[in-house]
DRENLO-60713 format. One record per atom (N, C-alpha, C): residue number from 1; residue in three letters; atom name; x, y, z. Coordinates in pm, 1 decimal, always signed. Layout:
<sites>
(site NUM "ALA" "CA" (X Y Z))
...
</sites>
This chain:
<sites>
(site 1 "UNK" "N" (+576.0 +11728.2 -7342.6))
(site 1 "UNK" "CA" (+580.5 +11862.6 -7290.4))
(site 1 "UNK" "C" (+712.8 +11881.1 -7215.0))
(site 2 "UNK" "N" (+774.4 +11979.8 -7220.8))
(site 2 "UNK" "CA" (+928.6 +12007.7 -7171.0))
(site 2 "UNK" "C" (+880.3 +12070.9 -7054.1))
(site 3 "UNK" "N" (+975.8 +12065.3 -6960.3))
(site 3 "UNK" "CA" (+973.9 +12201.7 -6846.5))
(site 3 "UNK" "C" (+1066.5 +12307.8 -6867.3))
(site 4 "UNK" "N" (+1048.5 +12417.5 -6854.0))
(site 4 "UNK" "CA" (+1070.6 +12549.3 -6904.9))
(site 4 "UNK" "C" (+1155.0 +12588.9 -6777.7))
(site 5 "UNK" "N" (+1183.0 +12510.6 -6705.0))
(site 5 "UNK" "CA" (+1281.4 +12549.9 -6546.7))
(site 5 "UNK" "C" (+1377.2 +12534.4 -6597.0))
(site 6 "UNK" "N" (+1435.2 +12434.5 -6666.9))
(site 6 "UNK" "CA" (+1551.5 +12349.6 -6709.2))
(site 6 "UNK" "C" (+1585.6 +12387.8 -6872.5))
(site 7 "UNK" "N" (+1519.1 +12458.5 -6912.3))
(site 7 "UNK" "CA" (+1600.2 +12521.8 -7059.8))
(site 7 "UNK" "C" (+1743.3 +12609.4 -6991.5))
(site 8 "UNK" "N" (+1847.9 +12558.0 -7132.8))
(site 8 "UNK" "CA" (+1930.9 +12613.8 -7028.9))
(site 8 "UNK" "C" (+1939.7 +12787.7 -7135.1))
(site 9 "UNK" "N" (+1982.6 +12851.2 -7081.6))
(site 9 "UNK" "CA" (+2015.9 +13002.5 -7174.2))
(site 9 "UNK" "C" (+2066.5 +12970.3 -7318.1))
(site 10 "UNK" "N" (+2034.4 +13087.8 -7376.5))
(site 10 "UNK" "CA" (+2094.1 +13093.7 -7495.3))
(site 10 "UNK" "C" (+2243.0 +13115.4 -7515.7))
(site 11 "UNK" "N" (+2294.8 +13009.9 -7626.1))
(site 11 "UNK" "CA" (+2483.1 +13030.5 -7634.2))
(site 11 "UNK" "C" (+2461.2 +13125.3 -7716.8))
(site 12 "UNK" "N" (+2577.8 +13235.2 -7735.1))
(site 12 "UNK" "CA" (+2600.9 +13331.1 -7808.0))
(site 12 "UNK" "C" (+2818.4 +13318.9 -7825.5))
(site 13 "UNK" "N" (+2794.8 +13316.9 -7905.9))
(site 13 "UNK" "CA" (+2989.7 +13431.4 -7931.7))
(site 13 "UNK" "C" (+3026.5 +13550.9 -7878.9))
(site 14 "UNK" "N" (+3105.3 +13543.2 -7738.3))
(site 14 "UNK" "CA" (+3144.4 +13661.1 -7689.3))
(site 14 "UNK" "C" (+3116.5 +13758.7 -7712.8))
(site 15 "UNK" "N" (+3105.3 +13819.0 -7813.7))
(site 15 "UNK" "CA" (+3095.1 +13956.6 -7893.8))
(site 15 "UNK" "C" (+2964.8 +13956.9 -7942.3))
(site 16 "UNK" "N" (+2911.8 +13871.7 -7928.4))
(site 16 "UNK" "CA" (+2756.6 +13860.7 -8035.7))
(site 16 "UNK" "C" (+2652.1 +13867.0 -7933.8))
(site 17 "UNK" "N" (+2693.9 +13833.9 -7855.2))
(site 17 "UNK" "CA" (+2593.2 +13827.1 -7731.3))
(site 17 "UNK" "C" (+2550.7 +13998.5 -7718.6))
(site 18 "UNK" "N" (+2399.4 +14003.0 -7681.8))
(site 18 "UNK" "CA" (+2345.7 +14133.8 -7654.9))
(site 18 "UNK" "C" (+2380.1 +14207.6 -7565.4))
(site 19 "UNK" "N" (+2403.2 +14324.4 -7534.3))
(site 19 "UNK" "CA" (+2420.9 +14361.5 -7409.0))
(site 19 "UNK" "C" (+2346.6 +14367.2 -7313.9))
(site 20 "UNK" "N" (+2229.9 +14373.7 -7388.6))
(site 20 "UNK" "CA" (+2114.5 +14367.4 -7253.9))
(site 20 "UNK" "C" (+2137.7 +14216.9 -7154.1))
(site 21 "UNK" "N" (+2209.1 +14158.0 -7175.5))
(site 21 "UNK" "CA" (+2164.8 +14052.5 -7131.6))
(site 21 "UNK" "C" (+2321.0 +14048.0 -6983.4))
(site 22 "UNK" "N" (+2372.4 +14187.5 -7024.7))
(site 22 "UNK" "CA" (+2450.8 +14198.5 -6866.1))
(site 22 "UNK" "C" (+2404.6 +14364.4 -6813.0))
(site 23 "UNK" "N" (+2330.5 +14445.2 -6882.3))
(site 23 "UNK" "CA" (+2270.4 +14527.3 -6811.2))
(site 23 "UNK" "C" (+2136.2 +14516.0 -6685.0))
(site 24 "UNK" "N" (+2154.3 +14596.0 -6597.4))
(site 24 "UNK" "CA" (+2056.9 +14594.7 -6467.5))
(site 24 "UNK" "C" (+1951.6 +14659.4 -6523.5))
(site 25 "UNK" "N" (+1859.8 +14648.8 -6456.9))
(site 25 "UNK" "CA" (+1731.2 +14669.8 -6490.6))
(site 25 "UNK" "C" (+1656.8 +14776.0 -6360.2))
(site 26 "UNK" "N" (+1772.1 +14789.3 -6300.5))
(site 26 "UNK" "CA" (+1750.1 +14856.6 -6201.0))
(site 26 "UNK" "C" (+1845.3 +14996.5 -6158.9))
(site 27 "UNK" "N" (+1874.1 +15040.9 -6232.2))
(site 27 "UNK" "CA" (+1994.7 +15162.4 -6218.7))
(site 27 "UNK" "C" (+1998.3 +15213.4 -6061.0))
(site 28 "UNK" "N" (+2036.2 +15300.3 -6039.5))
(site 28 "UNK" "CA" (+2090.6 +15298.2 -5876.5))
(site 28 "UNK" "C" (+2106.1 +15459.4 -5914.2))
(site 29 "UNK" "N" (+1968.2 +15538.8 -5896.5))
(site 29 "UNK" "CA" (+1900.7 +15655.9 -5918.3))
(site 29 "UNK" "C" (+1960.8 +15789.7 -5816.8))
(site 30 "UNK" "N" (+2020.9 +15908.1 -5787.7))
(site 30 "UNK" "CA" (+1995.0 +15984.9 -5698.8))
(site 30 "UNK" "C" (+1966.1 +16094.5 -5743.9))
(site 31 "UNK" "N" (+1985.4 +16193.3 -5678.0))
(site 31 "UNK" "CA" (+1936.2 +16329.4 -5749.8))
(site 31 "UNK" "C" (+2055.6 +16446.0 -5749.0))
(site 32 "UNK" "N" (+2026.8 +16544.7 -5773.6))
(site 32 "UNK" "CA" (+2134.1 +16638.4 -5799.0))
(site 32 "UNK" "C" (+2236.7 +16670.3 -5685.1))
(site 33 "UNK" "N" (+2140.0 +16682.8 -5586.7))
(site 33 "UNK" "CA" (+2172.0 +16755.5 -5444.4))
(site 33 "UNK" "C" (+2189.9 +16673.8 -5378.3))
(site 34 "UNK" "N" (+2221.3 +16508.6 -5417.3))
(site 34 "UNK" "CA" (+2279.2 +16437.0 -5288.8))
(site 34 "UNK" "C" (+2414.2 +16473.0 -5277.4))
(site 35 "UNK" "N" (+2444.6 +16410.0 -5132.1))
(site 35 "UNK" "CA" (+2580.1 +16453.6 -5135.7))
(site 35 "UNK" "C" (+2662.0 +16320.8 -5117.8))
(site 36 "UNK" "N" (+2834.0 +16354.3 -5119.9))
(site 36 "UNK" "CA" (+2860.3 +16229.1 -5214.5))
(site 36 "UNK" "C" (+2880.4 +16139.3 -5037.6))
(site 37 "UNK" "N" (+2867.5 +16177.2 -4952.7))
(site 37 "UNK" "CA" (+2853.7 +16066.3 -4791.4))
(site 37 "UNK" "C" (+2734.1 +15988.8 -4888.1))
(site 38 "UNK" "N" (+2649.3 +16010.4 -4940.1))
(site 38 "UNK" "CA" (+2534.7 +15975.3 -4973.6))
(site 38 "UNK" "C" (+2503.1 +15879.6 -5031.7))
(site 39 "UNK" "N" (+2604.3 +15969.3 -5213.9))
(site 39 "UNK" "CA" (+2629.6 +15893.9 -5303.7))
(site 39 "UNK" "C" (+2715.1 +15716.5 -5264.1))
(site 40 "UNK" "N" (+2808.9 +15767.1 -5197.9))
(site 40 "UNK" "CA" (+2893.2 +15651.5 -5161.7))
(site 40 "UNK" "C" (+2837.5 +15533.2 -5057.6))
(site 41 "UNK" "N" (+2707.0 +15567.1 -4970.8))
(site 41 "UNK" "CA" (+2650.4 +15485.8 -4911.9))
(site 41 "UNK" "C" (+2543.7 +15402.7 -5008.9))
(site 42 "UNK" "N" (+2489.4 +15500.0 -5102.8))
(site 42 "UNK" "CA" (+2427.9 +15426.9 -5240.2))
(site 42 "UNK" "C" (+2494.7 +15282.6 -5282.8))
(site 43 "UNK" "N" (+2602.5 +15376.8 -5321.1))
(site 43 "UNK" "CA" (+2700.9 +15247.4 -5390.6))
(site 43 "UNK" "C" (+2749.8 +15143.6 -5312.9))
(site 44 "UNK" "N" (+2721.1 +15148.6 -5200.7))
(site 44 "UNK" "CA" (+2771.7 +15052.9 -5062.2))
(site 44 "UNK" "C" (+2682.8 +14960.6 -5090.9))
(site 45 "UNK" "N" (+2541.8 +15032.2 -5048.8))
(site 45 "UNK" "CA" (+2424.0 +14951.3 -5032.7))
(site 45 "UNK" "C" (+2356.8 +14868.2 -5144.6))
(site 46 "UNK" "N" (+2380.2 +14886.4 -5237.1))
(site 46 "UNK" "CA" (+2367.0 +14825.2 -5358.6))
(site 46 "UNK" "C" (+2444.6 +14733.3 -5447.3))
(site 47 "UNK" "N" (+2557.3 +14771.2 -5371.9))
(site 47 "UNK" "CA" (+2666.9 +14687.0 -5414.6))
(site 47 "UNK" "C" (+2709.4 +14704.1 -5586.2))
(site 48 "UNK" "N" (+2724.4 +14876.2 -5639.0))
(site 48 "UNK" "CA" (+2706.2 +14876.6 -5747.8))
(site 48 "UNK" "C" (+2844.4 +14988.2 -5790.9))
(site 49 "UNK" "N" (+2878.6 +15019.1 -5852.6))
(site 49 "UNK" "CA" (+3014.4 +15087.4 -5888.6))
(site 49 "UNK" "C" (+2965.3 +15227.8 -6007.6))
(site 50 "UNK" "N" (+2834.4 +15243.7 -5962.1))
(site 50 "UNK" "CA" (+2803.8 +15398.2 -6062.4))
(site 50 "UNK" "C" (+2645.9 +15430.2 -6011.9))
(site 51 "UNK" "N" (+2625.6 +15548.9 -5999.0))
(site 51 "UNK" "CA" (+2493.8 +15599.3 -6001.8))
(site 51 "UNK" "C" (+2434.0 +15693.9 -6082.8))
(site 52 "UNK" "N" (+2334.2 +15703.9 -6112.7))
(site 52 "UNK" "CA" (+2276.6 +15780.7 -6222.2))
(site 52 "UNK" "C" (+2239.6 +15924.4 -6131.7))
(site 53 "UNK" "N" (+2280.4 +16022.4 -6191.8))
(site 53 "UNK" "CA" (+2238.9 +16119.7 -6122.1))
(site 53 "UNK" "C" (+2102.7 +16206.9 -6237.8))
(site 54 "UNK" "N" (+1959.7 +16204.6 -6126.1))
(site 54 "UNK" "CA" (+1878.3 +16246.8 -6189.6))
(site 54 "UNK" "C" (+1753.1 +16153.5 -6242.0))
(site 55 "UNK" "N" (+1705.2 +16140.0 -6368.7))
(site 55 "UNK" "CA" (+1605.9 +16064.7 -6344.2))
(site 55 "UNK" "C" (+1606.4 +15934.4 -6492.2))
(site 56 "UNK" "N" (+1515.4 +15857.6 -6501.0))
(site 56 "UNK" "CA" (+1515.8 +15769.6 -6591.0))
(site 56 "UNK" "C" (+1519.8 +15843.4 -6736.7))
(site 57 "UNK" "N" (+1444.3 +15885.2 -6671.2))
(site 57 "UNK" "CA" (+1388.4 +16030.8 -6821.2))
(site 57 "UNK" "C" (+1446.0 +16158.9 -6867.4))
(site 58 "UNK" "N" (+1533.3 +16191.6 -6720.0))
(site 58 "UNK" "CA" (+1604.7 +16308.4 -6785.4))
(site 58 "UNK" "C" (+1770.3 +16300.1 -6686.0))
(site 59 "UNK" "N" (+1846.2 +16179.5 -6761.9))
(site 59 "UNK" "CA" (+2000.8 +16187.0 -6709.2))
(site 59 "UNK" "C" (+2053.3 +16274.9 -6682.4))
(site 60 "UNK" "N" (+2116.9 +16341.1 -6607.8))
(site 60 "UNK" "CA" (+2177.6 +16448.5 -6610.5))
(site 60 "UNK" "C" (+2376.9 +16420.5 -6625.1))
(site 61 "UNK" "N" (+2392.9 +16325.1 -6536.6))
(site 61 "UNK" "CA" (+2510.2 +16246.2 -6531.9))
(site 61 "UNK" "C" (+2503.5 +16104.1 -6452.3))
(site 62 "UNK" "N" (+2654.5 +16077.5 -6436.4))
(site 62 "UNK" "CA" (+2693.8 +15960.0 -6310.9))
(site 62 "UNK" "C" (+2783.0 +15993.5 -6227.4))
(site 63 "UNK" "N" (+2797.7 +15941.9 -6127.3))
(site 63 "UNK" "CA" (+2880.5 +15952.7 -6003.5))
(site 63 "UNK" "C" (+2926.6 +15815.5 -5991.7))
(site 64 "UNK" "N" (+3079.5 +15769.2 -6017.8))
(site 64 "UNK" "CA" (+3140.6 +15658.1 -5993.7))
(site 64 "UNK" "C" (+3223.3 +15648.6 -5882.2))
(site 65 "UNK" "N" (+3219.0 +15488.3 -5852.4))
(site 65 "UNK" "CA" (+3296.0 +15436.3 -5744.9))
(site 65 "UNK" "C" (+3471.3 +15568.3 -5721.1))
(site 66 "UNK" "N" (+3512.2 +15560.2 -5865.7))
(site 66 "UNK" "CA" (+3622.5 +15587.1 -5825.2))
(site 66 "UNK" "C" (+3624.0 +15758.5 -5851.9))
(site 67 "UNK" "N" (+3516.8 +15841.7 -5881.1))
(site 67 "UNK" "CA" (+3485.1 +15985.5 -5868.2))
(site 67 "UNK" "C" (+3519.4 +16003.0 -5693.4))
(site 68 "UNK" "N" (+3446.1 +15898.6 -5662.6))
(site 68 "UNK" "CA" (+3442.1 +15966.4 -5491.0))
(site 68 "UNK" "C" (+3529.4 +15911.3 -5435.2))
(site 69 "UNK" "N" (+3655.1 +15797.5 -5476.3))
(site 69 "UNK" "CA" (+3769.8 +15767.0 -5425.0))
(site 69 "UNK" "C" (+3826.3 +15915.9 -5446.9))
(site 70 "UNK" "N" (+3857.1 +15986.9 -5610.3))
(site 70 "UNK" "CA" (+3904.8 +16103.1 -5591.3))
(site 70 "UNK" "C" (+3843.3 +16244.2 -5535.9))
(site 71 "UNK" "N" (+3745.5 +16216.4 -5478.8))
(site 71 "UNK" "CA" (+3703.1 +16305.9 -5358.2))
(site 71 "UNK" "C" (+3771.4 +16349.4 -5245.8))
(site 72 "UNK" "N" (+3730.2 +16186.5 -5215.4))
(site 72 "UNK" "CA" (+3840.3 +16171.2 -5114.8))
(site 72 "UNK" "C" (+3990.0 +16201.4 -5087.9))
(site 73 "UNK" "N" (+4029.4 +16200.1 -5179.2))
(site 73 "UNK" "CA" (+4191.1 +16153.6 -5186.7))
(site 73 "UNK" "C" (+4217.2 +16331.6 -5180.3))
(site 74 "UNK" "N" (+4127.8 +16375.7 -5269.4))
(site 74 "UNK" "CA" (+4155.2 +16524.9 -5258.6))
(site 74 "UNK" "C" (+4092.6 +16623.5 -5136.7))
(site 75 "UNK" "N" (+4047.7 +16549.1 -5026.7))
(site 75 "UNK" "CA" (+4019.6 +16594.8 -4911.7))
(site 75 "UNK" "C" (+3870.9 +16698.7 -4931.4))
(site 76 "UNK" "N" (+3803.8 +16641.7 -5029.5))
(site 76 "UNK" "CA" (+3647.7 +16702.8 -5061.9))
(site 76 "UNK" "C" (+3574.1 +16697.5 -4938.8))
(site 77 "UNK" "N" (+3538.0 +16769.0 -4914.4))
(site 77 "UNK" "CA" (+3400.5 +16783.3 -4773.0))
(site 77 "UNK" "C" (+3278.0 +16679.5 -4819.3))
(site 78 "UNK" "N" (+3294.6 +16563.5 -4795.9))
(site 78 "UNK" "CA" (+3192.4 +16458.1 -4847.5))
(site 78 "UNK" "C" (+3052.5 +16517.9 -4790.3))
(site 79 "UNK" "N" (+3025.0 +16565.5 -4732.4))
(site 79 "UNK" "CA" (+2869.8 +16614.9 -4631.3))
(site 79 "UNK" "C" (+2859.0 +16772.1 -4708.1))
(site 80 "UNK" "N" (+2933.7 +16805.7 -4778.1))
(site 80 "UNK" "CA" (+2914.3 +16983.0 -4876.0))
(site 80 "UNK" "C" (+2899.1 +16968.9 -4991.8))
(site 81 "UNK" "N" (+2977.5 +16851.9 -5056.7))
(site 81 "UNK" "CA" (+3016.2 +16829.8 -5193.8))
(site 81 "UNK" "C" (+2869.6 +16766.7 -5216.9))
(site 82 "UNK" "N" (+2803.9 +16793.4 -5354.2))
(site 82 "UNK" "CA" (+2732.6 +16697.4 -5392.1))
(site 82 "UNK" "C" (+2750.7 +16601.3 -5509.7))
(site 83 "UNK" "N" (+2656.0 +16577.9 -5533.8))
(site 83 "UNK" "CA" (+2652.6 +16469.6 -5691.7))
(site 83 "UNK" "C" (+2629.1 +16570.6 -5806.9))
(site 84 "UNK" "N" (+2580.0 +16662.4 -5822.2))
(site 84 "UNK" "CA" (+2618.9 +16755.6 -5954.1))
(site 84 "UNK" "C" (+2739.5 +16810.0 -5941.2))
(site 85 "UNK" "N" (+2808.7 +16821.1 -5848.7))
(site 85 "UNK" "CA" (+2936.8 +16903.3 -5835.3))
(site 85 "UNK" "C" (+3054.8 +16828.0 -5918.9))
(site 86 "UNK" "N" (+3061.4 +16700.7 -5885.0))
(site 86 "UNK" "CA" (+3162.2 +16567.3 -5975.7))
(site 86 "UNK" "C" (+3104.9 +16522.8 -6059.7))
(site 87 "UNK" "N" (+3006.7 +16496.7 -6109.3))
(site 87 "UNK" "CA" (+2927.4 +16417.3 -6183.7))
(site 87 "UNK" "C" (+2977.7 +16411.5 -6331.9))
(site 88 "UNK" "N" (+3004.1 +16295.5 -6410.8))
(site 88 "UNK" "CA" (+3010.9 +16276.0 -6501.7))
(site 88 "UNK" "C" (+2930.3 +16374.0 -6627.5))
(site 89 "UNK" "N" (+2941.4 +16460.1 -6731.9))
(site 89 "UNK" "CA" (+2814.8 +16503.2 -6802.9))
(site 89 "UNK" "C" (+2867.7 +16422.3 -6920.9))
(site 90 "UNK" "N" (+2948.6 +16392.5 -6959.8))
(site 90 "UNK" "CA" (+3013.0 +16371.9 -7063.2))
(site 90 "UNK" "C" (+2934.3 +16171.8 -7104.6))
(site 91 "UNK" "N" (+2804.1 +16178.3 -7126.5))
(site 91 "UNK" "CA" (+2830.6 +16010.1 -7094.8))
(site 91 "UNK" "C" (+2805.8 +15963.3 -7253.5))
(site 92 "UNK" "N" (+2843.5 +15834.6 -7242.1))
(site 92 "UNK" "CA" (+2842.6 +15727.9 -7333.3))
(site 92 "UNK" "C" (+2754.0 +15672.1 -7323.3))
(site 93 "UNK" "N" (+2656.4 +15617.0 -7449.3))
(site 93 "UNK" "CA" (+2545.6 +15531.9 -7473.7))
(site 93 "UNK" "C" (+2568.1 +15416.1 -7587.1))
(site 94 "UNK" "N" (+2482.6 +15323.7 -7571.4))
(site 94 "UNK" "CA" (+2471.6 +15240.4 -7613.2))
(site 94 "UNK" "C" (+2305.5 +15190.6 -7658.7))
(site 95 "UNK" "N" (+2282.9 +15136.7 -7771.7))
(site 95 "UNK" "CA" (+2162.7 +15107.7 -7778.8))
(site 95 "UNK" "C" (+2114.9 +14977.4 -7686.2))
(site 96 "UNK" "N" (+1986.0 +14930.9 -7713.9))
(site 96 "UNK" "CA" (+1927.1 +14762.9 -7668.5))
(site 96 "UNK" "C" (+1993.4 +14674.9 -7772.9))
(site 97 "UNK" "N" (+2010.6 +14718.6 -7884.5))
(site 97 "UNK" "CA" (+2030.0 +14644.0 -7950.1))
(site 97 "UNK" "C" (+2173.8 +14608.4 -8019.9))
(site 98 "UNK" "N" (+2237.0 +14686.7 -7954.2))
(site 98 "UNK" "CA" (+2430.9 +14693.6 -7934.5))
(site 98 "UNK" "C" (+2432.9 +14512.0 -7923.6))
(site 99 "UNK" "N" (+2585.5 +14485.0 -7971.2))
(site 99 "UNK" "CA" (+2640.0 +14372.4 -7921.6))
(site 99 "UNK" "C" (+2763.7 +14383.6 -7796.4))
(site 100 "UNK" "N" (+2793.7 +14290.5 -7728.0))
(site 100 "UNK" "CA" (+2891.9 +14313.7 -7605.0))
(site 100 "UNK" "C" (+2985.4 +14313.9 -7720.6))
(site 101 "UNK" "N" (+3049.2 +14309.3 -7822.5))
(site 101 "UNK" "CA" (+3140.8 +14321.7 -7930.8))
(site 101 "UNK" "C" (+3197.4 +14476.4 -7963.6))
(site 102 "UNK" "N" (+3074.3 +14511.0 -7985.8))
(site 102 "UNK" "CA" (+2997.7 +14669.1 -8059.0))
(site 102 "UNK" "C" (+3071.1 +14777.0 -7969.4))
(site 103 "UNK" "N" (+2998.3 +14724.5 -7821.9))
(site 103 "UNK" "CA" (+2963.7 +14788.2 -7683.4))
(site 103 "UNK" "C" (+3161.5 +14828.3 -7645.0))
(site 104 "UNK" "N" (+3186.1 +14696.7 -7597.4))
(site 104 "UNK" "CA" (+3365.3 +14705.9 -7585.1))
(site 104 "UNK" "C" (+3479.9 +14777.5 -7638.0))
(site 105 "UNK" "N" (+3463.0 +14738.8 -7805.1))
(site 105 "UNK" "CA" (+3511.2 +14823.2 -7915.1))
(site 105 "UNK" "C" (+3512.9 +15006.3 -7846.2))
(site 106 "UNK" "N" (+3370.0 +15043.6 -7850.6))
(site 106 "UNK" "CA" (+3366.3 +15184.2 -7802.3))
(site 106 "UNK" "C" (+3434.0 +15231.6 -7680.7))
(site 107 "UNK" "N" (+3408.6 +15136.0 -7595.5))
(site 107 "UNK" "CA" (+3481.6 +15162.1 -7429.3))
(site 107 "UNK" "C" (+3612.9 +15157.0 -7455.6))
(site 108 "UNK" "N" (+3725.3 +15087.6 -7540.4))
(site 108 "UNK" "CA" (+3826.4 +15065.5 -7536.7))
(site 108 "UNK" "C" (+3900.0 +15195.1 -7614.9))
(site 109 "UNK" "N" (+3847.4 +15255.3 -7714.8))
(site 109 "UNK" "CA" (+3825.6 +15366.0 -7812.8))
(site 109 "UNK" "C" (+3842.0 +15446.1 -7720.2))
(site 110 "UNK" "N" (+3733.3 +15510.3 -7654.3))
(site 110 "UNK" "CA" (+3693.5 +15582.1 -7565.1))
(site 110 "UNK" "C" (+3793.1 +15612.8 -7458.1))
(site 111 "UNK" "N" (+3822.5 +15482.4 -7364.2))
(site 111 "UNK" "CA" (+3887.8 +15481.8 -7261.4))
(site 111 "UNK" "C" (+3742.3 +15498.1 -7191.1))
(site 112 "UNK" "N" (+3663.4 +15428.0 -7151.0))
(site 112 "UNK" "CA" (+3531.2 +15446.4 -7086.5))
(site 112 "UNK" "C" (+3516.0 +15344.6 -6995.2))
(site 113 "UNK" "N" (+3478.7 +15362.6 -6902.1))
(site 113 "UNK" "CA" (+3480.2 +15230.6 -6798.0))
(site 113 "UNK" "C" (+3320.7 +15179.8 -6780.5))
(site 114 "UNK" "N" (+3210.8 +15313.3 -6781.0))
(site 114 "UNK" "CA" (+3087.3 +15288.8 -6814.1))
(site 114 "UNK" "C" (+2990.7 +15308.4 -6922.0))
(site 115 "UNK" "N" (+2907.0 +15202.9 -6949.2))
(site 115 "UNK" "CA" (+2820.5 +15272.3 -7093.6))
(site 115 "UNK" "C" (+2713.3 +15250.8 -7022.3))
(site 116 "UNK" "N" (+2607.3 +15356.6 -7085.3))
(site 116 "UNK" "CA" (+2442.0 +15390.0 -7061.2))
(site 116 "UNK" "C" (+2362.5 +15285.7 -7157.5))
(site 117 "UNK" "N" (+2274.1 +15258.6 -7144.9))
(site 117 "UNK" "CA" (+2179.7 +15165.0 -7232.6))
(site 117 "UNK" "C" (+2055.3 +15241.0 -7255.6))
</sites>
């Protein structure tokens, strides 16, 4: 009988490898009307570089790390501005069953820094 602690992961080829297997399982959720003081304490607290604005079920967009650097930079009222106001609509998807190969290819195409799963 083996112990199942000590299997080590599955090898894959850079590109062959699934993507699921570097996607979160936990997206980093807000809603329309946060505002981006908000958004950006999200992304603090989570330690994560994008948020989903809206719900599992009905995306509306994202709000990225560097959306609210250019908030900032452009002197946005962080406490007026919200997360539908910047928000990404334009997004990129990816299936479960994409390869990190597949996945890259598109981002690089694209010029995309995030993909949806």
């Amino acid at each position: 009988m083996t112990d199942d602690t000590t299997m080590e992961p599955p090898s894959y080829r850079a590109g062959d490898a699934p993507i699921t297997a570097f996607m979160t399982d936990q997206p980093v959720l807000v809603s329309a009307s946060t505002t981006l003081r908000e958004v950006a304490a999200a992304l603090d607290d989570t330690s994560t570089g994008l948020v989903v604005v809206g719900s599992l079920a009905a995306v509306e967009g994202v709000v990225s790390e560097r959306d609210i650097v250019r908030a900032v930079a452009t002197n946005v009222d962080l406490d007026a501005t919200t997360a539908a106001d910047i928000e990404t609509k334009d997004l990129f998807w990816a299936t479960e069953d994409s390869t990190v190969g597949t996945v890259v290819e598109e981002m690089m195409e694209d010029y995309v820094r995030h993909i949806l799963i």
